[in-house]
C-alpha positions as CSV (number, residue, x, y, z in Angstrom):
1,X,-6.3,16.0,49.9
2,X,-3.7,14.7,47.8
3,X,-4.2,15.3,43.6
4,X,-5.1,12.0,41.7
5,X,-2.2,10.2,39.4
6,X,-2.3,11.3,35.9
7,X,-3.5,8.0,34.8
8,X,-6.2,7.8,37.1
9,X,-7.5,11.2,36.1
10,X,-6.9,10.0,32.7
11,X,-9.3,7.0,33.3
12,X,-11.7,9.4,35.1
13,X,-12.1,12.2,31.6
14,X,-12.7,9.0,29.9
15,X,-15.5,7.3,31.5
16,X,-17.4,10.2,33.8
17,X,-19.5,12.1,31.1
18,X,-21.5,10.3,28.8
19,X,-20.0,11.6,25.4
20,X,-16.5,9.5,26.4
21,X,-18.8,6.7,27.6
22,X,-20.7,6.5,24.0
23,X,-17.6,6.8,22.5
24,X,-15.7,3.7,24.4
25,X,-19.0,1.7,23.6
26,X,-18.7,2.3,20.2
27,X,-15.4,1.1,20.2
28,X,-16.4,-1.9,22.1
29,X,-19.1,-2.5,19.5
30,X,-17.1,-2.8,16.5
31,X,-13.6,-4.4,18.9
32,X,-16.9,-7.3,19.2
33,X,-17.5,-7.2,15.2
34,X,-13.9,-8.2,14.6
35,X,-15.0,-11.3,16.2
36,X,-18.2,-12.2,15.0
37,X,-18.0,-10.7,11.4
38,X,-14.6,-10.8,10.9
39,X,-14.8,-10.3,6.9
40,X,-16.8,-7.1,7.0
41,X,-15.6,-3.7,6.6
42,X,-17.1,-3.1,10.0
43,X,-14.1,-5.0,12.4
44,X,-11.6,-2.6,11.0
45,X,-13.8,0.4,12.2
46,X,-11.7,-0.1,15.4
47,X,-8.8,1.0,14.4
48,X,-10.0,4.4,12.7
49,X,-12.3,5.2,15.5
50,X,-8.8,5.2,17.4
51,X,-6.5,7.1,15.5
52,X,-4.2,8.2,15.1
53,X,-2.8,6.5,18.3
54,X,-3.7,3.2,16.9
55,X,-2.2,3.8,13.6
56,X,1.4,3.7,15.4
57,X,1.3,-0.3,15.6
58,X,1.3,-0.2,12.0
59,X,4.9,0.1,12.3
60,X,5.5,-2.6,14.5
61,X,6.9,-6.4,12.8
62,X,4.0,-8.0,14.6
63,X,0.0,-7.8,14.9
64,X,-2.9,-9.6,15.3
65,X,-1.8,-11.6,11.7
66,X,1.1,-12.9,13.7
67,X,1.6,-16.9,13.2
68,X,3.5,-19.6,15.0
69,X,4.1,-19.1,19.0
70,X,3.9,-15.3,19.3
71,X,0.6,-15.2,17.6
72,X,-1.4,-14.8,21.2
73,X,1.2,-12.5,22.3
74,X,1.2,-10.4,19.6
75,X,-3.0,-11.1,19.7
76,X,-3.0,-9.1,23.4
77,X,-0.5,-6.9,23.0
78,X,-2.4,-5.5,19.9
79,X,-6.0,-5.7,22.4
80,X,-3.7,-3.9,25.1
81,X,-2.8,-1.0,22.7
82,X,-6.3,-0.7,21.2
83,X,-8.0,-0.4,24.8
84,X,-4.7,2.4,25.4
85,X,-5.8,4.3,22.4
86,X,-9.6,4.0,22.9
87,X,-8.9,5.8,26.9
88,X,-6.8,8.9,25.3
89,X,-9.5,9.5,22.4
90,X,-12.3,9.5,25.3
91,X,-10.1,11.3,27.5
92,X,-10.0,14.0,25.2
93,X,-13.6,14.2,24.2
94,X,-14.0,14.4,28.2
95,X,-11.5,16.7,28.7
96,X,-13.6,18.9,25.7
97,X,-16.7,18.0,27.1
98,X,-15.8,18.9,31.0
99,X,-15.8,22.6,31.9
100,X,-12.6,23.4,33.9
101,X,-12.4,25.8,36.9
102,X,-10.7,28.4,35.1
103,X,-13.8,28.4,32.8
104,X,-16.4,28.9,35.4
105,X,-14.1,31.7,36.9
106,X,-15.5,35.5,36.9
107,X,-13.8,37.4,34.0
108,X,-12.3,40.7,34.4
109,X,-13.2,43.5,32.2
110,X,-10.7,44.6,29.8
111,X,-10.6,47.5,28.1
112,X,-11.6,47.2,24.4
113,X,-9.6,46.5,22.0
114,X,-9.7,47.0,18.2
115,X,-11.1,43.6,16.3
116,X,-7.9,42.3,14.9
117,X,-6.4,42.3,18.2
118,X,-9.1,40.4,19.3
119,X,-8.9,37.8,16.5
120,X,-5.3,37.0,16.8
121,X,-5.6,37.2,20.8
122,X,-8.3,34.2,20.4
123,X,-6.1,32.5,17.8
124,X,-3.5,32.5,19.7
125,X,-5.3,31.0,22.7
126,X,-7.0,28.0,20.5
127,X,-3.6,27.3,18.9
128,X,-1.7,27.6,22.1
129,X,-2.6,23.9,23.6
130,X,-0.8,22.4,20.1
131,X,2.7,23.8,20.6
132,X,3.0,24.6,25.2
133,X,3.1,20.7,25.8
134,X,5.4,17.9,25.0
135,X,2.8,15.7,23.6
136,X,1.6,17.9,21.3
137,X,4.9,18.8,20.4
138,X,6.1,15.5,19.6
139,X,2.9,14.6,17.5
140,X,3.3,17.7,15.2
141,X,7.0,16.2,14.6
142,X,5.3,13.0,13.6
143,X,3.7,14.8,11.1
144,X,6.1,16.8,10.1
145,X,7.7,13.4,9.2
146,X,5.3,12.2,7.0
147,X,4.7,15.2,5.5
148,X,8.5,15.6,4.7
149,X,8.2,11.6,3.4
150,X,5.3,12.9,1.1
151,X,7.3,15.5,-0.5
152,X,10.2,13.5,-0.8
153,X,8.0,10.4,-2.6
154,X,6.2,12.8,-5.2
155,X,8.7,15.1,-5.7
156,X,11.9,13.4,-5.6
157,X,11.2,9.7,-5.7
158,X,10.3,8.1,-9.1
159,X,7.9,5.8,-7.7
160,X,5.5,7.9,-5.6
161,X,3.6,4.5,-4.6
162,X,1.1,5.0,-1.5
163,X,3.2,8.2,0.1
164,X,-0.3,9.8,0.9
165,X,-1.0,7.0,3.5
166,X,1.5,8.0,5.8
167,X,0.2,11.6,6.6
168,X,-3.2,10.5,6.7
169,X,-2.7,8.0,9.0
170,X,-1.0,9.9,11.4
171,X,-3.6,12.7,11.5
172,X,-6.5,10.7,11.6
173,X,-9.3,10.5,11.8
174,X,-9.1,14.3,10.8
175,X,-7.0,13.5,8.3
176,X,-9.3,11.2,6.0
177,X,-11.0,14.7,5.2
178,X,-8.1,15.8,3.1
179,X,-8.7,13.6,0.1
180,X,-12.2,14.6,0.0
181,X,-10.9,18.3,-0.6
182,X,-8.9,16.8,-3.7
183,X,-11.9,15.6,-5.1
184,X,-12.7,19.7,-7.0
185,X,-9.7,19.1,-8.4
186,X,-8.9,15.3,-9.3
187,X,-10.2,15.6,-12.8
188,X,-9.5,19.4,-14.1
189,X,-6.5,20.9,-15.5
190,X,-5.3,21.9,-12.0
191,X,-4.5,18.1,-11.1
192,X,-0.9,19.9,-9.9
193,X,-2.8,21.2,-7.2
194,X,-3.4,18.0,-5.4
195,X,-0.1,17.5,-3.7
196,X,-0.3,21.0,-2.0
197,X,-3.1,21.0,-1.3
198,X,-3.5,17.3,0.5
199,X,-0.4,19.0,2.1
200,X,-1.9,21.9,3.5
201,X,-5.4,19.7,4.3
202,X,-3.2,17.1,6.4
203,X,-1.2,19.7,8.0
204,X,-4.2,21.7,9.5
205,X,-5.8,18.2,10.3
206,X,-2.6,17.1,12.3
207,X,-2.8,20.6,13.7
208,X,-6.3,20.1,15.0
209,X,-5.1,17.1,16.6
210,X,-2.0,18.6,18.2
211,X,-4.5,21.0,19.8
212,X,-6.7,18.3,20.9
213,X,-4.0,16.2,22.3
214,X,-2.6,19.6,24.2
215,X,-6.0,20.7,25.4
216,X,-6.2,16.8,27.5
217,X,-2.5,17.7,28.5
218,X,-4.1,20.6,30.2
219,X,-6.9,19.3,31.7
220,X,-4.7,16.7,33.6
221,X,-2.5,18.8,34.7
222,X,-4.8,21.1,35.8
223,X,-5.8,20.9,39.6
224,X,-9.4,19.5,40.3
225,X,-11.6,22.2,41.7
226,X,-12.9,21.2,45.3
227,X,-16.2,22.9,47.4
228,X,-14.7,25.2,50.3
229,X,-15.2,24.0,53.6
């Protein structure tokens, strides 16, 4: 029996478990609000419960604020994209959620080992999905990007403006948790703190993310476990 396309076993971590399927509802829900309470903080719940993917339109010269003729092209390119972004994020709380065969596999017996083996051998493994993949490797370069843009705005640039938005958008949704570990900080003498450490808080964010984004990599390449016959 012939393996599925990647996109159709994409569509299939996305919808067959019903974490993804509360997820993509969710989405639906507040995709609706945009419509019927268009002024509430609410309708642009859409596009954090998307990120980062979603974030990446940003950079585009048109959205869903385009006027003239290409306002209801832009208009369904933008619903397109957001439907796109909603199937990864589900895919990967499927591909999380779905126990692969290699899981359910009987595990050898190996010899002990001493505990700092151990740890690094199951650090190793975690981190292993975020750098073994092209995806994941790309996104971590994304970051890197803003990161690098950061630096270069507070350190370099005279006019810092809103640098910080550019690595928190790429690494969210994880990435909205950095500012709240500058809050300890924000008003004490250490206030020189802040840029290393939203640094180091978005950069083990986009990390997390690179591992999700390798650990769906994974699971559709993997090969789907049949009964035997």
């Amino acid at each position: 029996m012939p393996l599925p396309s990647r996109p159709r076993r994409l569509l299939v971590l996305a919808t067959d478990n019903w974490p993804a399927r509360a997820y993509l509802a969710v989405v639906g829900l507040s995709a609706a609000a945009m419509f019927v309470v268009p002024e509430s903080p609410v309708a642009a719940s859409s596009f954090m419960l998307t990120a980062p993917l979603s974030f990446l339109g940003a950079v585009l010269p048109f959205g869903p604020g385009t006027e003239g003729p290409a306002q209801a092209l832009a208009v369904g390119f933008w619903a397109v994209w957001l439907l796109l972004c909603a199937l990864v994020n589900a895919a990967v709380v499927g591909a999380l959620v779905k126990r692969s065969a290699t899981a359910t596999a009987p595990k050898t017996t190996a010899p002990a080992s001493p505990t700092r083996t151990r740890t690094r051998t199951r650090t190793r493994t975690l981190l292993a999905p975020a750098v073994d993949n092209w995806l994941a490797r790309g996104y971590l370069a994304l970051v890197a990007a803003a990161l690098t843009f950061f630096l270069y705005a507070v350190y370099v640039s005279p006019d810092p403006g809103f640098a910080a938005v550019w690595p928190v958008m790429a690494t969210a949704p994880l990435g909205m948790l950095a500012f709240f570990v500058l809050i300890p900080v924000e008003f004490t003498s250490l206030a020189w703190l802040n840029p290393p450490l939203f640094i180091a808080a978005t950069a083990l964010c986009g990390l997390g993310n690179a591992v999700l984004l390798g650990r769906l990599v994974h699971r559709l390449r993997a090969p789907e476990a049949h009964p035997a016959t």
